[in-house]
C-alpha positions in Angstrom: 0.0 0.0 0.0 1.1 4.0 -0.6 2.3 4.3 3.0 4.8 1.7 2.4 6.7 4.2 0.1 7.0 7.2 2.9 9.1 8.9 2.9 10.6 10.1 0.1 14.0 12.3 -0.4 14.4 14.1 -3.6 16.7 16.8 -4.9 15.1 20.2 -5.9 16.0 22.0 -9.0 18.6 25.2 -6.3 19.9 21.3 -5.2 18.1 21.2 -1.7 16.9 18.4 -0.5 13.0 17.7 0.6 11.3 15.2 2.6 7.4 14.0 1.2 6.0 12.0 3.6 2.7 11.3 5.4 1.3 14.0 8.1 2.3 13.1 11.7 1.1 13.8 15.2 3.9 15.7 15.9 3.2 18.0 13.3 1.1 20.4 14.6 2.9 22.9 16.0 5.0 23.1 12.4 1.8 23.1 10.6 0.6 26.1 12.6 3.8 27.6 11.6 3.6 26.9 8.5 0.0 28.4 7.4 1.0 31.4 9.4 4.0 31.6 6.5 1.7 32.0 3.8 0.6 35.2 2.3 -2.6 36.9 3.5 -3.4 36.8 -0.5 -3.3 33.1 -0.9 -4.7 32.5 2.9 -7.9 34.7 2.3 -9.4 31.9 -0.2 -8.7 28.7 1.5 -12.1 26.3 2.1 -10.9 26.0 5.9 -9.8 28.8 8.5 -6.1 27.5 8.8 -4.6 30.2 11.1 -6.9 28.5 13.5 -4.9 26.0 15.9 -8.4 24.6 16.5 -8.5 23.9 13.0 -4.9 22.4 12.9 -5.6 20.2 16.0 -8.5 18.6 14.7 -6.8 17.6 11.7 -3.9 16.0 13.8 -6.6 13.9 15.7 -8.3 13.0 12.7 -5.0 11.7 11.0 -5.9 8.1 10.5 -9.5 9.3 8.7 -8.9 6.7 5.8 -11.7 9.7 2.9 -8.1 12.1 3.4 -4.8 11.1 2.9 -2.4 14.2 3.9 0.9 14.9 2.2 3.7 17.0 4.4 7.0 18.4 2.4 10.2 19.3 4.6 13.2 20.6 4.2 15.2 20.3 7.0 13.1 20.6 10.2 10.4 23.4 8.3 7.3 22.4 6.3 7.6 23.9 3.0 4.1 22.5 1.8 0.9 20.3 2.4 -1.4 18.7 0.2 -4.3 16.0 0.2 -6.3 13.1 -1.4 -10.1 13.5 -0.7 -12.0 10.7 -1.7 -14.7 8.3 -0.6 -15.2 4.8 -1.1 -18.8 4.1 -1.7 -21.9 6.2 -3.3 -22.1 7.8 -6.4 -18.6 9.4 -6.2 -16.4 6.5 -5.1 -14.3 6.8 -8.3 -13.5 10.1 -7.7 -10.9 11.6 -5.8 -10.5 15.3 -5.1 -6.7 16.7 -5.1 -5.8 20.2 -3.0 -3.5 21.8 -1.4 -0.2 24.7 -0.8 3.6 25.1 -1.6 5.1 27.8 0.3 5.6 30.7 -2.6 9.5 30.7 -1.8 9.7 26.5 -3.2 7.5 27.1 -6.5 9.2 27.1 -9.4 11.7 24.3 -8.4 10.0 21.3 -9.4 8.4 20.3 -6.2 5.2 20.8 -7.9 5.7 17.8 -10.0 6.8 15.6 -7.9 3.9 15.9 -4.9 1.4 15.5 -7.9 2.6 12.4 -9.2 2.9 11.1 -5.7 -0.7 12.4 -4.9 -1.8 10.8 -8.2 0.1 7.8 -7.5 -2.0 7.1 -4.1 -4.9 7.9 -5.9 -4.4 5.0 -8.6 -3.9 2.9 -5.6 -6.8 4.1 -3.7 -8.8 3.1 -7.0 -9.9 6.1 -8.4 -10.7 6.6 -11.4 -10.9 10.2 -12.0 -9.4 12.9 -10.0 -10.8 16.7 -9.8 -9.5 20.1 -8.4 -10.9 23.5 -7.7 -9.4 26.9 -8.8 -10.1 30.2 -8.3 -11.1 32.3 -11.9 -8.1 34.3 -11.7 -5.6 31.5 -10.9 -4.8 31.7 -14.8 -1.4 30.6 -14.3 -2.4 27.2 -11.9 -5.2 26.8 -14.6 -2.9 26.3 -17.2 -0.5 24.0 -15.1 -3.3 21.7 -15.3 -4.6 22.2 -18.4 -1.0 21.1 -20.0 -1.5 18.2 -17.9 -4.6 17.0 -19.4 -7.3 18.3 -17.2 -10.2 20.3 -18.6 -12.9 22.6 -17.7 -15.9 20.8 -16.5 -18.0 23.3 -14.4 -17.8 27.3 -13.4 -20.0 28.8 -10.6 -20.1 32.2 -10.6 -19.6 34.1 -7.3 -18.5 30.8 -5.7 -16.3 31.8 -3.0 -16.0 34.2 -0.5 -12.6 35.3 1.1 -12.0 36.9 4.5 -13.2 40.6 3.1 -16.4 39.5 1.5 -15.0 39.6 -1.8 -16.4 37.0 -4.3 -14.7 35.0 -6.8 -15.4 32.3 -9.4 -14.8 29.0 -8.9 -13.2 26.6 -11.5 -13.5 22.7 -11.6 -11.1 20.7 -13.9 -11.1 17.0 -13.7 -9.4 14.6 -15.8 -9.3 10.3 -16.1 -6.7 9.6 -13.7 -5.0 6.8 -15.8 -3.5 9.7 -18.3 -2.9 12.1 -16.1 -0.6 9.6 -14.0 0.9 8.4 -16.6 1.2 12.3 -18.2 3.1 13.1 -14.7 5.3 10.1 -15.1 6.8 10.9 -18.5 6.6 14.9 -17.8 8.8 14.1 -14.1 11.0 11.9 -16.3 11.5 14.3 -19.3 12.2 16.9 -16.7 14.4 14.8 -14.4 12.9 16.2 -11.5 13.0 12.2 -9.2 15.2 12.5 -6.8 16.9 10.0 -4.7 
């Protein structure tokens, strides 16, 4: 099973070294830290209050909830990102998974974006899923087009969607793709790239 193959050490593209493994009790406290990193920009449209350590504590004690599988990145001793599997395993939607989550804005661009995906995309083929789904925001044109060169495409808009901290409205994007060619999409774009590390 996926948890066999935590953790995992790769080599970024500045030659640091991360650790992508499975979220931890002990984590809290560098979780807390770590959404308190992010910009108020990016912070103002998450689904969940995540300054709140109420918030982060009952994610910690609902770490072996089997419908989310949490992804932690570190380098060194600080979390640099975190990201999650949603998915269910009976009713309409049980082939569906639902992929989300945040790299810290100073470790974009170095390929750590590929390689959480196809490890997120890689639980979710073991999980069974057959098609896998993510929300973004209207003006998130650039994370829009990350998936869109992936494979994924436009399958529903609602207007006025979400709400962030100010009462400002945005509209929300779904894009969903059949998660046997984007996994194997990920596989040949990681290994074009040479972003596995070891």
């Amino acid at each position: 099973m996926f948890k066999e193959n935590f953790p995992q050490t790769y080599t970024l593209k500045n030659d640091k070294k991360v650790v992508i493994r499975l979220l931890e009790s002990g984590d809290e406290k560098e979780m807390n830290r770590f959404f308190a990193s992010l910009p108020d920009t990016e912070v103002n449209y998450f689904r969940s209050d995540v300054r709140n350590p109420e918030m982060i504590h009952g994610w910690i004690k609902d770490i072996d909830n089997k419908w989310r599988v949490r992804l932690v990145v570190f380098h060194e001793k600080k979390m640099i990102a975190e990201w999650a599997v949603l998915h269910r395993d009976y009713g309409w939607t049980r082939h569906v998974c639902e992929i989300r989550g945040m790299i810290h804005p100073d470790w974009r661009g170095l390929g750590l974006g590929n390689m959480l995906f196809y490890d997120l995309l890689t639980i979710a083929h073991e999980l069974e899923k057959e098609k896998v789904i993510v929300e973004v925001l209207a003006q998130q044109k650039l994370v829009i087009q990350r998936f869109e060169k992936i494979g994924f495409q436009r399958e529903a808009l609602f207007k006025n969607h979400v709400k962030d901290a100010r009462g400002r409205v945005s509209d929300l994007i779904v894009l969903s793709m059949q998660l046997e060619p984007a996994w194997k999409k990920m596989e040949q774009l990681i290994h074009d790239m040479g972003d596995r590390g070891g």
